[in-house]
C-alpha positions as CSV (number, residue, x, y, z in Angstrom):
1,X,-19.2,-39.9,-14.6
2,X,-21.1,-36.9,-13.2
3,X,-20.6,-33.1,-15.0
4,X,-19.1,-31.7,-12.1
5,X,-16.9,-34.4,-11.9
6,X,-15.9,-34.0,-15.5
7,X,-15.8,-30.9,-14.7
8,X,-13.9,-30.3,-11.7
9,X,-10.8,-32.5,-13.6
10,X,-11.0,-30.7,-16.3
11,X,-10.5,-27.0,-14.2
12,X,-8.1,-28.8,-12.4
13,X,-6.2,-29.5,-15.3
14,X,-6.5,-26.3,-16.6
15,X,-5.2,-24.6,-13.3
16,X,-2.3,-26.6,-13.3
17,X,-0.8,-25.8,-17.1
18,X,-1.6,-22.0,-15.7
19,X,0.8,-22.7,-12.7
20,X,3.1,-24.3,-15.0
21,X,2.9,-21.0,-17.5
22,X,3.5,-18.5,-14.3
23,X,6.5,-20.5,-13.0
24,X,7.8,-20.6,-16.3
25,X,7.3,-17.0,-16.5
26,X,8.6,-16.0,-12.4
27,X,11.8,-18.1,-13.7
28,X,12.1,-15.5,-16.2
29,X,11.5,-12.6,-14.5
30,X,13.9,-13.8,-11.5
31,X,16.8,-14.7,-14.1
32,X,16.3,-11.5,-16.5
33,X,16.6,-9.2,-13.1
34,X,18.5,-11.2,-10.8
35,X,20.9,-8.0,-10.5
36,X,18.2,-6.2,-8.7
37,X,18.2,-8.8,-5.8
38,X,20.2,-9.7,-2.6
39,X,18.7,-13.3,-3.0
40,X,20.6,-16.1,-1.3
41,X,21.1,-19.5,-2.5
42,X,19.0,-21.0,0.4
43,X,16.1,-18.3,-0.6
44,X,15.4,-19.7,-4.0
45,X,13.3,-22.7,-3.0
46,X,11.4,-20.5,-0.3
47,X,10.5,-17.9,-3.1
48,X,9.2,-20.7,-5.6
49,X,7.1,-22.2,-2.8
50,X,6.0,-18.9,-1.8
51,X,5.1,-17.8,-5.4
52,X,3.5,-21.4,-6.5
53,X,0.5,-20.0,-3.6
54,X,0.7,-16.6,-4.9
55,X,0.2,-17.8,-8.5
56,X,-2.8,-19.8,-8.1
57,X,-4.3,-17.4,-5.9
58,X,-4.2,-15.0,-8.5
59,X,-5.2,-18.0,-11.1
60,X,-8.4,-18.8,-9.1
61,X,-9.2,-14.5,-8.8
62,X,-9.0,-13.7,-12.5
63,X,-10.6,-17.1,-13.6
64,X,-13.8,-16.8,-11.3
65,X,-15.9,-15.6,-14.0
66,X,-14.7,-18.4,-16.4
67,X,-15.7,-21.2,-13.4
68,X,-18.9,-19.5,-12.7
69,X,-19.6,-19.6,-16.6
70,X,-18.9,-23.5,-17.0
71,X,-21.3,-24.4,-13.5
72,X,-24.0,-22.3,-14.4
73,X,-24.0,-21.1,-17.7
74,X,-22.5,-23.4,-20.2
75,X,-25.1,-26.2,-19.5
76,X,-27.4,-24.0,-21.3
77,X,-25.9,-23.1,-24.3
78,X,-26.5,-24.5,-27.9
79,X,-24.0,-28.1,-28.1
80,X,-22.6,-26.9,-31.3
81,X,-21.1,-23.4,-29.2
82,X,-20.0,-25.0,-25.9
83,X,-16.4,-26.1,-26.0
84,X,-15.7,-22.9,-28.7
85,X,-17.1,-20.6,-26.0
86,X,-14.9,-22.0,-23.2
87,X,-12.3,-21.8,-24.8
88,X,-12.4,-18.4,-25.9
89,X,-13.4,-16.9,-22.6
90,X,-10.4,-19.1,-21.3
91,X,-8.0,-17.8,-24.0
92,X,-9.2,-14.0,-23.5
93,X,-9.6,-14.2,-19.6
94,X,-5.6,-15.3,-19.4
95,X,-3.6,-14.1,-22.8
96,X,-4.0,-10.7,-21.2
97,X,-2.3,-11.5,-17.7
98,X,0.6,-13.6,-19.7
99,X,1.5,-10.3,-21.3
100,X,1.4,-8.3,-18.5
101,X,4.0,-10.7,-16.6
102,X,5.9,-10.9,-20.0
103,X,5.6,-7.0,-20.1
104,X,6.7,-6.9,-16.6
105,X,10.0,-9.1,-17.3
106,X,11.6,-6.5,-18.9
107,X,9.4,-2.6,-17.6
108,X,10.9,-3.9,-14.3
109,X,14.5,-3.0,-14.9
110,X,12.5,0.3,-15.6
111,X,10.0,0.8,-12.6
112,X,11.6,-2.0,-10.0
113,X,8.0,-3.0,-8.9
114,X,4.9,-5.2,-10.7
115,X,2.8,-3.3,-12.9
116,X,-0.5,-2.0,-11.4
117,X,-3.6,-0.5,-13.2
118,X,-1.0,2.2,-13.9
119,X,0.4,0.4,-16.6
120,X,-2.9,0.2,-18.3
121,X,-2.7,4.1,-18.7
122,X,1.1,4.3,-19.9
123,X,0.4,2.1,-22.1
124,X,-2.3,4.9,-24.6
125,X,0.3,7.0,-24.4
126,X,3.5,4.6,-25.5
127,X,1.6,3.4,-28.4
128,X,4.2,5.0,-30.6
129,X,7.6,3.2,-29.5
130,X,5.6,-0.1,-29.4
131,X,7.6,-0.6,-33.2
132,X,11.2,-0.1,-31.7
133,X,10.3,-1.9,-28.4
134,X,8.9,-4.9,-30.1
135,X,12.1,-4.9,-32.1
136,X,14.7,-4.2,-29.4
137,X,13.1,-7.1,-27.1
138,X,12.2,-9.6,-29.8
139,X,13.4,-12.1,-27.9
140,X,10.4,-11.3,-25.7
141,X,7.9,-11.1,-27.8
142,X,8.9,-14.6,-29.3
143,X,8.7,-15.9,-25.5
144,X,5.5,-14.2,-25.5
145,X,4.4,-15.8,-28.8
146,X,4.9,-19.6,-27.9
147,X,3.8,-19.1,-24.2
148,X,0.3,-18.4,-26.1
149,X,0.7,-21.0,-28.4
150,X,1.5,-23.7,-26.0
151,X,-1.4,-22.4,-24.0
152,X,-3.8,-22.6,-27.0
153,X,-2.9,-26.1,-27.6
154,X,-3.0,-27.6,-24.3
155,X,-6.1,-25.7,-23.2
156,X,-7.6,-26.9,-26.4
157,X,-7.0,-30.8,-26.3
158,X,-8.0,-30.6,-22.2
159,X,-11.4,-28.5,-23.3
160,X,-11.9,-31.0,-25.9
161,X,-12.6,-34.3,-23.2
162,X,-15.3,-32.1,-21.1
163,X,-18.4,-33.5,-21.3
164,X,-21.1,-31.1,-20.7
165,X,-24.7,-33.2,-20.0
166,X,-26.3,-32.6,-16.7
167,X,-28.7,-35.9,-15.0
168,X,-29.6,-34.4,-11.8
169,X,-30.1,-30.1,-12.0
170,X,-30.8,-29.5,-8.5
171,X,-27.8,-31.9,-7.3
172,X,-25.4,-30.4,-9.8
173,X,-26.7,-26.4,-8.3
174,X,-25.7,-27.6,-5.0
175,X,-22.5,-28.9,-5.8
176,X,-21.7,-26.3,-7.9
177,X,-22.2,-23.9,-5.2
178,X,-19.9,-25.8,-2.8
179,X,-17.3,-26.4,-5.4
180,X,-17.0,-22.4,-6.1
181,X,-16.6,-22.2,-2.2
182,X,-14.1,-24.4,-2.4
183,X,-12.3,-22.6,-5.1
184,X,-12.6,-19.0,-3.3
185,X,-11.1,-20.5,0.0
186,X,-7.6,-21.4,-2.0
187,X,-7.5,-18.2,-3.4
188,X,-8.0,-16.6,-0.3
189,X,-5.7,-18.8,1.4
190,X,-5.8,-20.3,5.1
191,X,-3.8,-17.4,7.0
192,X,-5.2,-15.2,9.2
193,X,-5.1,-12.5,6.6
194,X,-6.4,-12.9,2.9
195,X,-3.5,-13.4,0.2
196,X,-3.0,-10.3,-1.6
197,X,-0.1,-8.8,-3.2
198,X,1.2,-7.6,0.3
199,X,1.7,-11.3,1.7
200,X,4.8,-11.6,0.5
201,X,5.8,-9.0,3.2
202,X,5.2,-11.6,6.3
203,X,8.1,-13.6,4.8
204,X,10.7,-11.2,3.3
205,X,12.0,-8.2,2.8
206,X,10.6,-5.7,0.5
207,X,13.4,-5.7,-2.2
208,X,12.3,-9.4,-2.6
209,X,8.8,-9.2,-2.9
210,X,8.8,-8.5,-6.8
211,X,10.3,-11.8,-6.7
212,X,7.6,-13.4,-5.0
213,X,4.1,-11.7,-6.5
214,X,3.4,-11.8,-9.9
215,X,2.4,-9.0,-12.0
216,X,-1.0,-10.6,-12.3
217,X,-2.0,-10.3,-8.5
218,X,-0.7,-7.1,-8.5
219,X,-2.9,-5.6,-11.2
220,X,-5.9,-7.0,-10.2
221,X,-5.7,-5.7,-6.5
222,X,-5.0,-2.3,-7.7
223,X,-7.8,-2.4,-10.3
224,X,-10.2,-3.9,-7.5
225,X,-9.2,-2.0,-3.9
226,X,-6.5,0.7,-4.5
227,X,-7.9,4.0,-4.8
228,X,-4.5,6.0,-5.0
229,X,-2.8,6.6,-8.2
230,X,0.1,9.4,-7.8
231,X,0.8,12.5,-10.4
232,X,4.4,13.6,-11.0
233,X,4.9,16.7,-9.6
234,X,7.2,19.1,-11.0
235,X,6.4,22.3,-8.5
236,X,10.7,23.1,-7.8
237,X,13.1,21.7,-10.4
238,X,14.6,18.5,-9.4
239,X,18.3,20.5,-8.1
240,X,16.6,23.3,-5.9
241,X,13.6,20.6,-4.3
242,X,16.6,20.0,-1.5
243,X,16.7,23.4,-0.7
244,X,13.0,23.7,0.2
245,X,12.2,20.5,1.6
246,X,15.2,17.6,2.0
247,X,14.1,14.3,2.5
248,X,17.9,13.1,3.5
249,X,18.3,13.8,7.4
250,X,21.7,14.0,9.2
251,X,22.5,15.5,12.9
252,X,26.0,16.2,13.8
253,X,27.0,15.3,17.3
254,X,29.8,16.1,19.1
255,X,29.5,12.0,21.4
256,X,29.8,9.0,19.8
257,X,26.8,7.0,19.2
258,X,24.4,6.3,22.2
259,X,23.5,2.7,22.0
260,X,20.6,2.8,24.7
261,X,18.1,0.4,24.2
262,X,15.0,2.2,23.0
263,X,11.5,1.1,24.4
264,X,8.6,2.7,22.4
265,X,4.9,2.7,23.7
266,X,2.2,3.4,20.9
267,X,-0.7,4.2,22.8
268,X,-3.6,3.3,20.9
269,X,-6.4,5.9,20.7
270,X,-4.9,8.3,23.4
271,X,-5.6,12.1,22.8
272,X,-2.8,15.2,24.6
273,X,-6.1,16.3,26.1
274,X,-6.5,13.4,27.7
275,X,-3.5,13.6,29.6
276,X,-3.6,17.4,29.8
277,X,-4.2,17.8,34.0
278,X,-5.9,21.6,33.0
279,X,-8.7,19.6,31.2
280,X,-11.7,17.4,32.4
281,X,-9.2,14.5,31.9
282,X,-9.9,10.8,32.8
283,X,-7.6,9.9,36.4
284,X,-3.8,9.3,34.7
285,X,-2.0,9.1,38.0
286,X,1.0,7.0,36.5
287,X,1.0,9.2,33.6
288,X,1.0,12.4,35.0
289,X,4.0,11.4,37.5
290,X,5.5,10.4,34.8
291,X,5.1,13.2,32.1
292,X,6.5,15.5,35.3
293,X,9.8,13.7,34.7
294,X,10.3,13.6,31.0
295,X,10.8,15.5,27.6
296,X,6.9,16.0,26.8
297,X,6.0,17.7,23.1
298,X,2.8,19.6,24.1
299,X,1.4,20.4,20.5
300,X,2.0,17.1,19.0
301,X,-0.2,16.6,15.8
302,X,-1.4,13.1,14.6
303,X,-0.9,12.8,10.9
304,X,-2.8,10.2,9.9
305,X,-6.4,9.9,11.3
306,X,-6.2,5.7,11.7
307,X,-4.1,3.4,13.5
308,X,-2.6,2.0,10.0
309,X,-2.0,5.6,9.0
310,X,-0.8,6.7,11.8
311,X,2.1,3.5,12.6
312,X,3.2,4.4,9.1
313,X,4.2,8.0,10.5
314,X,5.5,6.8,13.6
315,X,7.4,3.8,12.5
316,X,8.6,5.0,9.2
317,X,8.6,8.9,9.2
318,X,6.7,8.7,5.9
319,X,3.1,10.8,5.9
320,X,0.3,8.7,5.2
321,X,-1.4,10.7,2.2
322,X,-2.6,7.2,-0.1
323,X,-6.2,6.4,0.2
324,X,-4.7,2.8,1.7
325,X,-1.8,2.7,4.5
326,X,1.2,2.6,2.3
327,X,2.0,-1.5,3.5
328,X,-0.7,-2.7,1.4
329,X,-0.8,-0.1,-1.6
330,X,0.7,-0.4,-5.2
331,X,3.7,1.0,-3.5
332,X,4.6,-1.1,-1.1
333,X,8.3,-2.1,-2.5
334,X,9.5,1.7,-2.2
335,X,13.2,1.2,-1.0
336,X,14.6,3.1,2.1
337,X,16.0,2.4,5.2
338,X,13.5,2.0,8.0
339,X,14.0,2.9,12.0
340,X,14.6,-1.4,12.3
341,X,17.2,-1.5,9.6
342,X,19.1,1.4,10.7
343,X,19.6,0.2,14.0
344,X,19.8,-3.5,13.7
345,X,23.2,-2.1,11.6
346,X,24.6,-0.6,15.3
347,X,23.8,-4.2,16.9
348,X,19.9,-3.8,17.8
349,X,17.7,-6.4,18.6
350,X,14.1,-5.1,16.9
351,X,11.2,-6.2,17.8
352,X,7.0,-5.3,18.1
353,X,4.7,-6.5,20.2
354,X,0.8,-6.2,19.8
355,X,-1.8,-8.4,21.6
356,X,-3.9,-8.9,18.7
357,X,-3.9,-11.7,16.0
358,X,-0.3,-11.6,14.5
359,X,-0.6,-9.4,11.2
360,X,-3.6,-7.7,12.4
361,X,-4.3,-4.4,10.4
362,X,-1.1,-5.7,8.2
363,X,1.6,-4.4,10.6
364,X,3.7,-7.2,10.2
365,X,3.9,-6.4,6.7
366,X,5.1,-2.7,7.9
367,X,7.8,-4.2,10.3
368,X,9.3,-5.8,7.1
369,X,9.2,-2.3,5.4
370,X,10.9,-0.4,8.5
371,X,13.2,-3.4,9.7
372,X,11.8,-5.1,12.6
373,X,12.7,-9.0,12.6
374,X,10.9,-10.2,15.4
375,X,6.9,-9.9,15.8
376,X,5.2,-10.7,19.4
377,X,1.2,-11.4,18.7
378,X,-1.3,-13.0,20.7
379,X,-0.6,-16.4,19.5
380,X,3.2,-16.1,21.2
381,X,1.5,-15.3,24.1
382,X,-0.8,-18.5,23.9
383,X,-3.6,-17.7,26.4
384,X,-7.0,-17.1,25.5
385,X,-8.4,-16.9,28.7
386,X,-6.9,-13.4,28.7
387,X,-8.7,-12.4,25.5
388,X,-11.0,-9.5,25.7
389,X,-13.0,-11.3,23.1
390,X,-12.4,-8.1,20.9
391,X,-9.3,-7.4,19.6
392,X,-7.0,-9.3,21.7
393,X,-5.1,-9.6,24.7
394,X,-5.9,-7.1,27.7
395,X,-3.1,-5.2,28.3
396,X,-2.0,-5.8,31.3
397,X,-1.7,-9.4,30.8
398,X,0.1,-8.6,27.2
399,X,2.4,-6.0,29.4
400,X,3.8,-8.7,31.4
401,X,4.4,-11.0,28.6
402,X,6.7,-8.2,27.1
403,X,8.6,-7.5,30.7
404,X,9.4,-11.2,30.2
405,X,10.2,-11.3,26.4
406,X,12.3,-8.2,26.8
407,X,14.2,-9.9,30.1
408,X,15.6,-12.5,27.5
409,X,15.9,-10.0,24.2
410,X,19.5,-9.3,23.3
411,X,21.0,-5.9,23.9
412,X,20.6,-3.5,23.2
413,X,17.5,-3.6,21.9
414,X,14.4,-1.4,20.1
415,X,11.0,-2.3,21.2
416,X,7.7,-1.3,20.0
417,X,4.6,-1.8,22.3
418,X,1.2,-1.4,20.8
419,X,-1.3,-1.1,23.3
420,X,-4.9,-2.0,22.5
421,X,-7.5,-2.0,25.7
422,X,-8.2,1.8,24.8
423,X,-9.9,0.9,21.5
424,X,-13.3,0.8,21.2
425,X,-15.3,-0.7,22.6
426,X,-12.8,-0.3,25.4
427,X,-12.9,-3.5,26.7
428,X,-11.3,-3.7,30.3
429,X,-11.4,-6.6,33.2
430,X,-14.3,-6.4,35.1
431,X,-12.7,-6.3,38.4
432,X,-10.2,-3.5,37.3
433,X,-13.8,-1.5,37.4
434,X,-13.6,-1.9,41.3
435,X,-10.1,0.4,41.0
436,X,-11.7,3.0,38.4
437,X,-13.3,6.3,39.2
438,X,-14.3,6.4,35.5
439,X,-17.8,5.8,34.7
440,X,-17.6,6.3,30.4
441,X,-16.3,3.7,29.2
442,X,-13.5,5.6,27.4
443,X,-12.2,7.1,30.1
444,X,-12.0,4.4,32.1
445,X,-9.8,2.1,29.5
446,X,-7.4,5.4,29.2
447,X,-7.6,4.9,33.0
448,X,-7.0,1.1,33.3
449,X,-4.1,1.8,30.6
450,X,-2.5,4.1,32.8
451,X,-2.9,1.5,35.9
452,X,-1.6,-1.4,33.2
453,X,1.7,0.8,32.4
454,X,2.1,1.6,36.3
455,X,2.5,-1.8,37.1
456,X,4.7,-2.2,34.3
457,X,7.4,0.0,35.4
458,X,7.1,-1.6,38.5
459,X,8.1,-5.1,37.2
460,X,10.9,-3.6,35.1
461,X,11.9,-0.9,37.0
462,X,14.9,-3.1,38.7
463,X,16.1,-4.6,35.6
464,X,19.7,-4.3,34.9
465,X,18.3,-2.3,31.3
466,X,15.6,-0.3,32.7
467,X,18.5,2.4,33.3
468,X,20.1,2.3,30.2
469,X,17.0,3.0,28.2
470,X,15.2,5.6,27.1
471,X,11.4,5.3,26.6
472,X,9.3,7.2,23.6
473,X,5.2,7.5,24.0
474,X,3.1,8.5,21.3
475,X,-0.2,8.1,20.3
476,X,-1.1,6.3,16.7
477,X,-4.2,9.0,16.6
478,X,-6.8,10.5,18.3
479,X,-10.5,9.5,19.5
480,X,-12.6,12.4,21.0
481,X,-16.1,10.7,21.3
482,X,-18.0,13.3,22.5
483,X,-16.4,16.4,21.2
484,X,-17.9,17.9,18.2
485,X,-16.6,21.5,18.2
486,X,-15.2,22.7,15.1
487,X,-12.3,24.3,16.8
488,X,-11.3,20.9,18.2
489,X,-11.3,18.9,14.8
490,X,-8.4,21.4,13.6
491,X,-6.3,21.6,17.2
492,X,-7.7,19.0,19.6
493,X,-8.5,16.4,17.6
494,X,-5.6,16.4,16.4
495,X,-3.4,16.8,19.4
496,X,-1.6,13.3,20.4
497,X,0.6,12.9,23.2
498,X,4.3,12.8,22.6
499,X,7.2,12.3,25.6
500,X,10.0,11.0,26.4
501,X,11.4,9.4,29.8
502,X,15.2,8.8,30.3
503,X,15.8,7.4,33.5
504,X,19.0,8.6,33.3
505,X,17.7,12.6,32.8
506,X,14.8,13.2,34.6
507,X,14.9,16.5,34.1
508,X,11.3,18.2,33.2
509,X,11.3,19.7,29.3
510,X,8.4,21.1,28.0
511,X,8.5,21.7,24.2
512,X,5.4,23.7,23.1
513,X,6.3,24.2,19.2
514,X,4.4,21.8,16.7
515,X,5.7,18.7,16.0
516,X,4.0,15.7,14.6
517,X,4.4,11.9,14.4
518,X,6.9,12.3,11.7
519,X,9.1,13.4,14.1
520,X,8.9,10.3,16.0
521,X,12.3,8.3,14.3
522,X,14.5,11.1,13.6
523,X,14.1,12.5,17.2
524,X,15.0,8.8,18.2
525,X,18.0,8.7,16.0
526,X,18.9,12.4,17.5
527,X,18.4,10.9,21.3
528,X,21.3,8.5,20.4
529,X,23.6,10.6,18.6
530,X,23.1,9.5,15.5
531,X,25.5,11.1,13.3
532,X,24.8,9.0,9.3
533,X,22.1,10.2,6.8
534,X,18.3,8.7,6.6
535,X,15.4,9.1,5.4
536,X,12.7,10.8,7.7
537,X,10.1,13.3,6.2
538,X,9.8,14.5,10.2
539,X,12.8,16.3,12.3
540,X,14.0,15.7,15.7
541,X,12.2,17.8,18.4
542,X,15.1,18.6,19.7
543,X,16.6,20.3,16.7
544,X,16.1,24.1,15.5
545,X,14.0,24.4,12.2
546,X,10.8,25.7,10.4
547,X,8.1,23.4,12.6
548,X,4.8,21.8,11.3
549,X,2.6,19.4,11.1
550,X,1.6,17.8,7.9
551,X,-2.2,15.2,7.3
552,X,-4.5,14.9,4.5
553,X,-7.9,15.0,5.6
554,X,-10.8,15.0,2.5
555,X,-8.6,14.7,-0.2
556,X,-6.8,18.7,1.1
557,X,-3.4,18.8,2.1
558,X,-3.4,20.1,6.0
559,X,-0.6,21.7,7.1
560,X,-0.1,23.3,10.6
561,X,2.1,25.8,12.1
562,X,3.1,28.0,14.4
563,X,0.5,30.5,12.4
564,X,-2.2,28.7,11.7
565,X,-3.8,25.5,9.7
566,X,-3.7,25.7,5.9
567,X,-5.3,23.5,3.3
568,X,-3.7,23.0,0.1
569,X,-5.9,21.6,-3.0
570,X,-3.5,19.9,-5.3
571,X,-5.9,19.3,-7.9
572,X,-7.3,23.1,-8.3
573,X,-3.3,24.2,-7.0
574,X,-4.8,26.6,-4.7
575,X,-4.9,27.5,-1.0
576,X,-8.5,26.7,0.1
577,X,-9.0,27.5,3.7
578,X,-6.6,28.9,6.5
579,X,-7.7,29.3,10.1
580,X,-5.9,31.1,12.4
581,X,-5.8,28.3,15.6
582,X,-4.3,31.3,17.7
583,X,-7.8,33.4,17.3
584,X,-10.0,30.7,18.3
585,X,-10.4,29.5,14.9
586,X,-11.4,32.2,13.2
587,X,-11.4,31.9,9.2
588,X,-9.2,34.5,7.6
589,X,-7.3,35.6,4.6
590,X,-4.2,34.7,3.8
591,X,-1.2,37.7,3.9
592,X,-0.6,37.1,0.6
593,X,3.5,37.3,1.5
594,X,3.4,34.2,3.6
595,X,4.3,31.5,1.3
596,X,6.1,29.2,3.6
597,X,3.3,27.1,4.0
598,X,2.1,26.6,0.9
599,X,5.0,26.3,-0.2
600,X,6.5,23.5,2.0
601,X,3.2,21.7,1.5
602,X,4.3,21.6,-2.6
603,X,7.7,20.5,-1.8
604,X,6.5,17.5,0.9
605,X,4.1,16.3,-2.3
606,X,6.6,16.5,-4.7
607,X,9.6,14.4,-2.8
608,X,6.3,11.9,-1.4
609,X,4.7,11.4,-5.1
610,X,7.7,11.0,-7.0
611,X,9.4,9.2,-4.3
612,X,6.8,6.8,-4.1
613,X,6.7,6.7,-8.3
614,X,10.0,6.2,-8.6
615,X,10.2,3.5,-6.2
616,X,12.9,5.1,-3.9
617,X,13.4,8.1,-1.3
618,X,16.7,8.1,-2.3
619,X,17.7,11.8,-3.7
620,X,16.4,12.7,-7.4
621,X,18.8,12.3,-10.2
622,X,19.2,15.7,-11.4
623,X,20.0,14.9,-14.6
C-alpha cells in the first residue's frame, strides 16, 4: 500500500473520532442549556445534521497545518521521531479547541453566544477564580479530563498503524497536492457561500445558531477575519443612559393598527443628488413624477458607506459601526426583534427579493436576524439568459418576477426589493441604450432603473393591493464617481434618497430636517400606527425630536445635525473635527456649550457596545 494511501485512512480515521468528540461535546452543550432554546422536537435531527458539517468544517480548518505536516514534512524526519511528532502536533493542535467547547458549555449560560478571540483575553484576567471555578464545575472538568484521555488513546493506537516510507517522491507531491485540495473543498463546503460561523443563519433563527456552530469555528473566524472587538462603555450610569439616548421605541396613536401591506425598494447605489431636478441629474422622469406625489426626506444621510452596511441600517435600525456588517461578525446572535418578526406577529407575509445569487453579500443571513421568512434570488427566477453576467438578473426582468410573486403572496404582506443594475459596472440591456439620453454609464443605469420601476407600477398599478399599500424608497448608500469635492464627502456623498408613496395620500410632503437610514423601520412602524415597543436606534420622520445622522467613517464617530458634522474619537475621548455644512464647510471651533452632539454620539456607543457585548438590545439591568 502506497503512503498516501496509508495515509489518507489514517486522517480519515482521525477526523472521524474528532466528529465523534464534537458531537459528544454539541450533545452537551445543547442538554446543559437547553433552557436558552425554543427548539422543537422535529428541529433536533436538523441541528445534528447541520452541526456534523459545521464540525468537520472546523476539524479540516484548525488541522490544516497537521495535514500539511504529515504530506510534506514527516517523510523527512528521523524514523525514531515520526509517530511521537504526529502525535504531539495532533494532541496540541486539538486539546486546546476541546477546552474551549468544554469552556463554552457552561460561559454560555454567562455570555449566550460561542466564545471568540475575546475569550482568549478574559481569560489573563480570570486567572484568579480559576480555583473556585474548577471546583464549582468539577463535573466539567472531569468531562474535560476523559474527553482528552479517550482522545490520547485512540489517536495513539490509529497513529501507531501509519506507515511513513515513500516509493515514488514526485507521484506522492502530486497527490498530496490534490488530496489537500480535496480536504479544503469540504471545509469550505459546496454552497454558494463558504461555511463560516454565520451559515447557520440560512437555516435558522439566530437564538438557535449557538446550537448549531461550535465554539471551535467560532474562534478561529474571529482570530482569522474579525477586526472588531467592542469596549464597555460606561460614559452615563446604567439608570440615566435612557434619558439621553433610549434604544426602546414606542409611538402612541390615536387609530388602531394600519395593516397595509408595505412594499420597500432599496435602490442600490442611488445618491439624493441624483434625483435632485436643481442638479445636473441623470433623466428620472418616473421618479421625479413620482417624488411630486409622496412624503420625500430631502437630507437623508447614508450610515453605512456599503451595501452590507447600509441593509443592516435600513433593515434593522442598528448602525453599522463593526469593521464587518454585523450578520457575519462575532455578534451575530445579538437578540431583538427585527422589522420581519414584528410584523409577521400582525399576520405579515415577509419576504426579499434580490436578483443576485441567493445569499449574495450574506443577506440571507440578515433576513434571519430581522425576520424575513421567504428569500427570492436569482435561482427562483431560473433564467440565465437574463443574467447581466455580473451580478445577476437585470432589473427589469427581476421587476416582473416580483409583480408576479407578490400577485400570489399572502396579505398583507412586507416586501423588500433590492435593485442591482445601478451597480457598477452598471450593466444595462443593450437595446434599453436606444431609450437613454445618458451617455456615462452611471447615469444611464440610474436612468434605465427609473424606466425598470416605471414599467413596474404599470403592471401593478391595477392590482387589487396596489391601493392598499404604501411604498418606502431608500438608497443602501451612495456612489458619486466623479465628484471629489471635500464639501461633498461630508453632505453629498452622503445624501441618499428617502420617500414614501401612499397611493391612498398623494399629498406632496417635503421634510428637510436630517434623518438617516436608521429611520427607515420605525418610520414604517409609525406609518401603520404601531402602537408596542421595539428596538430601533433611528426615529420615525414623522415624529418631533433632536434629529441626526449617525456613520463611522476612519475609525471617528460622525455625527450630523441640524448644526453641523462632528467627529467623535472614542479612543483619545475627544471631539476631533466639526465643520459647519451650513458655511460651505468651513472648519470651526466648537461653542464649547454645545454638548448635544457629543454627547448623543457617547450615549449611541454605549447602548451599541454593550448591547452588542451583552448579547441583547433589550434595556440594561440597572442593578
Amino acid at each position: 500500500m502506497s503512503y498516501n494511501n496509508n495515509l489518507l485512512k489514517t486522517l480519515i480515521k482521525l477526523i472521524l473520532i474528532l466528529l465523534l468528540i464534537y458531537t459528544i461535546l454539541r450533545i452537551g452543550f445543547i442538554f446543559t442549556n437547553i433552557e436558552f432554546f425554543d427548539l422543537l422536537n422535529n428541529a433536533w435531527i436538523k441541528v445534528l445534521v447541520h452541526g456534523f458539517i459545521i464540525d468537520l468544517a472546523s476539524i479540516i480548518y484548525t488541522n490544516l497545518i497537521f495535514i500539511l505536516f504529515c504530506f510534506f514534512i514527516l517523510p523527512a524526519l528521523p524514523d525514531k521521531f515520526k509517530k511521537s511528532s504526529l502525535l504531539m502536533l495532533f494532541l496540541g493542535t486539538n486539546i486546546p479547541f476541546v477546552a474551549i467547547n468544554c469552556i463554552d458549555i457552561i460561559y454560555f449560560r454567562f455570555n449566550h453566544r460561542r466564545s471568540t478571540i475575546d475569550l482568549l483575553y478574559t481569560l489573563p484576567s480570570s486567572t484568579h477564580s480559576f480555583r473556585n471555578l474548577f471546583l464549582q464545575y468539577w463535573i466539567l472538568l472531569l468531562f474535560f479530563c476523559i474527553i482528552t484521555v479517550v482522545l490520547y488513546f485512540l489517536s495513539k493506537k490509529t497513529l501507531s498503524r501509519l506507515k511513513v516510507t515513500i516509493h515514488h517522491q514526485k507521484q506522492h507531491y502530486a497527490s498530496s497536492f490534490l488530496l489537500i485540495l480535496t480536504f479544503i473543498a469540504l471545509a469550505r463546503g459546496f454552497n454558494n457561500r463558504p461555511i463560516s460561523p454565520a451559515t447557520p443563519l440560512l437555516y435558522f433563527a439566530p437564538s438557535l445558531q449557538p446550537l448549531v456552530n461550535n465554539s471551535t469555528l467560532n474562534i478561529v473566524f474571529s482570530i482569522i477575519k474579525s477586526k472588531t472587538q467592542l469596549q464597555k462603555k460606561d460614559y452615563f450610569p446604567k439608570a440615566g443612559i435612557d434619558s439621553v439616548f433610549p434604544l426602546v421605541k414606542q409611538y402612541e396613536h390615536l387609530k388602531d393598527f394600519n395593516n397595509k401591506n408595505v412594499i420597500l425598494f432599496i435602490l442600490e447605489s442611488f445618491s439624493e443628488q441624483q434625483l435632485n431636478p436643481l442638479t445636473a441629474s441623470p433623466a428620472t422622469p418616473f421618479f421625479d413624477s413620482l417624488r411630486r406625489n409622496s412624503t420625500i426626506a430631502t437630507n437623508c444621510f447614508q450610515n453605512g458607506n456599503e451595501s452590507a452596511k447600509g441593509i443592516v441600517s435600513i433593515l434593522g435600525s442598528i448602525p453599522p459601526f463593526l469593521d464587518e456588517p454585523l450578520f457575519v461578525s462575532n455578534y451575530n446572535t445579538v437578540q431583538f426583534d427585527g422589522i420581519g418578526t414584528l410584523l409577521q406577529k400582525e399576520g405579515y407575509s415577509t419576504n426579499f427579493f434580490l436578483g443576485a445569487e441567493y445569499d449574495h453579500f450574506n443577506f440571507a443571513k440578515l433576513c434571519r436576524m430581522v425576520g424575513i421568512r421567504r428569500y427570492y434570488s436569482k435561482q427562483d427566477f431560473n433564467d440565465n439568459t437574463k443574467d447581466d453576467n455580473n451580478w445577476g438578473i437585470y432589473d427589469e426582468y427581476f421587476f416582473d418576477f416580483f409583480a408576479r410573486i407578490t400577485d400570489t403572496i399572502h396579505q398583507p404582506f412586507f416586501n423588500v426589493l433590492y435593485n442591482i443594475s445601478s451597480h457598477p459596472p452598471f450593466s444595462i440591456p443593450r437595446d434599453r441604450y436606444k431609450q437613454l439620453s445618458n451617455i456615462n454609464p452611471q447615469g444611464a443605469a440610474i436612468s434605465y432603473v427609473d424606466a425598470c420601476f416605471k414599467d413596474l407600477f404599470k403592471k401593478v398599478q391595477s392590482k387589487k393591493w396596489f391601493n392598499n399599500s404604501i411604498f418606502v424608497f431608500v438608497s443602501d448608500h451612495t456612489l458619486l464617481l466623479a465628484d471629489n469635492n471635500s464639501r461633498d464627502k461630508s453632505y453629498n456623498q452622503l445624501n441618499i434618497p428617502f420617500f414614501i408613496y401612499d397611493p391612498s395620500d398623494t399629498t406632496h410632503n417635503e421634510i428637510t430636517y436630517i434623518t438617516q437610514q436608521l429611520d427607515v423601520v420605525p418610520t414604517i412602524l409609525d406609518k401603520l400606527n404601531y402602537s408596542k415597543p421595539f428596538i430601533s436606534f433611528g426615529n420615525s420622520i414623522f415624529k418631533d425630536g433632536y434629529k441626526f445622522s449617525i456613520c463611522k467613517t476612519n475609525e471617528i464617530y460622525q455625527l450630523i445635525d441640524s448644526s453641523g458634522v462632528t467627529g467623535f474619537n472614542d479612543q483619545s475621548d475627544e471631539v476631533v473635527y466639526f465643520h459647519k455644512r451650513w458655511n460651505n464647510n468651513q472648519i470651526i471651533h466648537r461653542d464649547a456649550s454645545k454638548k448635544e452632539p457629543v454627547e448623543l454620539i457617547k450615549a449611541i456607543l454605549q447602548q451599541y457596545n454593550n448591547s452588542l457585548i451583552r448579547n441583547s438590545f433589550q434595556q440594561e439591568p440597572t442593578n
